[in-house]
C-alpha positions, 0 to 999 in steps of 0.5 A, spaced: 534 477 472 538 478 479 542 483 481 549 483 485 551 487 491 556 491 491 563 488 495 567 495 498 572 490 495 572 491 488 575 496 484 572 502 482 571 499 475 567 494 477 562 496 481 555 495 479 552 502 476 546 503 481 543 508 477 543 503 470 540 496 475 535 501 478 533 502 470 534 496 467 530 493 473 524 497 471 524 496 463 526 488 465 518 488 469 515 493 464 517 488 458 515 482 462 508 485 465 506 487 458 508 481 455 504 477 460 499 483 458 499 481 450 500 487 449 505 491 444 510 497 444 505 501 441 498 498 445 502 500 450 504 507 448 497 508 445 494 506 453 500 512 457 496 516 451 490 515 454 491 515 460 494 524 459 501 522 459 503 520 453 510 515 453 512 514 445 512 507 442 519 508 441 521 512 448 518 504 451 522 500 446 528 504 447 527 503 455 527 496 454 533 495 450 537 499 455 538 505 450 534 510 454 538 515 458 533 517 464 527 515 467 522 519 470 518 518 477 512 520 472 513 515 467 514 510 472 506 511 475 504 512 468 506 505 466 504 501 472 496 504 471 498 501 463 500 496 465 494 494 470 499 494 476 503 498 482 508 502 481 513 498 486 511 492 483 515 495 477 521 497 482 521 492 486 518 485 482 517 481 487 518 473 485 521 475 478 527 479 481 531 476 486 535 481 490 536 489 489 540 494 491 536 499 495 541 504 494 548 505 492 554 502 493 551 497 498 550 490 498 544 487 495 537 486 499 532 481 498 528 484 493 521 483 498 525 486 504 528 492 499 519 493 497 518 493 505 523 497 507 520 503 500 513 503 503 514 503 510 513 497 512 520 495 515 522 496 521 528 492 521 533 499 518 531 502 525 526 507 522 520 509 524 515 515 522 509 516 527 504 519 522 506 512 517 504 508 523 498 512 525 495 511 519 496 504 518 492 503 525 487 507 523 486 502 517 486 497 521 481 500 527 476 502 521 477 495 517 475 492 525 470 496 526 466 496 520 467 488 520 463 488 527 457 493 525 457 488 519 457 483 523 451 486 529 447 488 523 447 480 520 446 478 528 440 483 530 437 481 522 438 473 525 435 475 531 429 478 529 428 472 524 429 466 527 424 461 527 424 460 535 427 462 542 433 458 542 436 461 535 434 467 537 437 468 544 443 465 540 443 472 536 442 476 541 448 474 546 452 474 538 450 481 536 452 483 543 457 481 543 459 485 535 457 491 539 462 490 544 467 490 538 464 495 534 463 499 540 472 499 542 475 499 535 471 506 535 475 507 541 481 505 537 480 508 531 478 515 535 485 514 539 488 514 531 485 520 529 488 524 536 495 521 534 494 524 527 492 531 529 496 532 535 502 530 530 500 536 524 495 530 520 489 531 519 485 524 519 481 520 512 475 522 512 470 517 516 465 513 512 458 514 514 456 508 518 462 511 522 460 519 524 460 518 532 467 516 532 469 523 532 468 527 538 462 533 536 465 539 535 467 544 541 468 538 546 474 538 549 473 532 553 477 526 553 471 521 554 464 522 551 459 517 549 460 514 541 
């Protein structure tokens, strides 16, 4: 299914309804996915059901045939957990929908342009949320630190297992050389949770292998060792 743009040129009477596209975009997805799936209308309530949010079997089937009126935001979360899938993915069915309106009365987007520009992804429309940003930098700072303690952990084991000197200063210089890595995406990460602070955020919660990231409470200091 693909969905047209809106042209400022066409007559009222023509002018696609958004909120309908929107709709069927939806339900188009949900009878895809859960076909894909095998599942039936009534597996498919009996698994909203399950969940704590039960959609009835004929509520699925009328959604799908274009006769439901509405659609609710809860709905839609709870079909995508259903239906083993992301909610955007039932909004925006990247590869199985060509283009989207993202709203009304604007020309269609490419549907992956339309699901970056929903998730924040996209900086094309000239939009920015400092806070969004900051967390995704955090994601990143964490994943690399992580990655680099694993890392120094594997090469500090290779280096006291090696079977002679050569392999073993091998090691060394390769888990100092993780440590190092380790040791500025702390700074990195450290630098993303200021950010989010000193915007009103308060940080995700630091896994255990990354305590000494934070500053110890009551220091003040820019600078203190990790």
């Amino acid at each position: 299914m693909t969905q047209r743009g809106f042209d400022p040129g066409d007559d009222e009477d023509d002018a696609p309804e958004w909120v309908d596209q929107v709709m069927a975009t939806v339900a188009a997805e949900v009878r895809r996915r859960r076909k894909e799936l095998r599942m039936s209308a009534q597996d498919l309530a009996d698994r909203c059901e399950e969940i704590g949010h039960p959609i009835p079997r004929n509520v699925i089937a009328n959604m799908e045939s274009g006769r439901r009126a509405n659609l609710p935001l809860v709905d839609v979360l709870v079909l995508a957990e259903a239906l083993r899938t992301y909610p955007i993915c039932l909004l925006y069915p990247v590869g199985y929908v060509d283009r989207v309106q993202r709203l009304p009365l604007q020309h269609s987007d490419p549907t992956w342009d339309a699901m970056r520009w929903f998730t924040g992804d996209s900086e094309d429309f000239g939009m920015e949320d400092d806070m969004l940003r900051s967390f995704r930098a955090h994601v990143r700072h964490q994943r690399a630190a992580l990655a680099a303690l694993k890392g120094e952990k594997h090469e500090r084991w290779k280096a006291e297992t090696a079977p002679n000197q050569a392999e073993r200063e091998e090691a060394v210089l390769a888990q100092a050389d993780y440590a190092e890595r380790a040791l500025e995406a702390k700074y990195r990460l450290r630098s993303a949770r200021a950010f989010i602070r000193e915007d009103g955020g308060t940080p995700p919660a630091l896994p255990p292998e990354l305590a000494d990231v934070d500053p110890p409470v009551g220091d003040t200091t820019e600078e203190n060792d990790l």
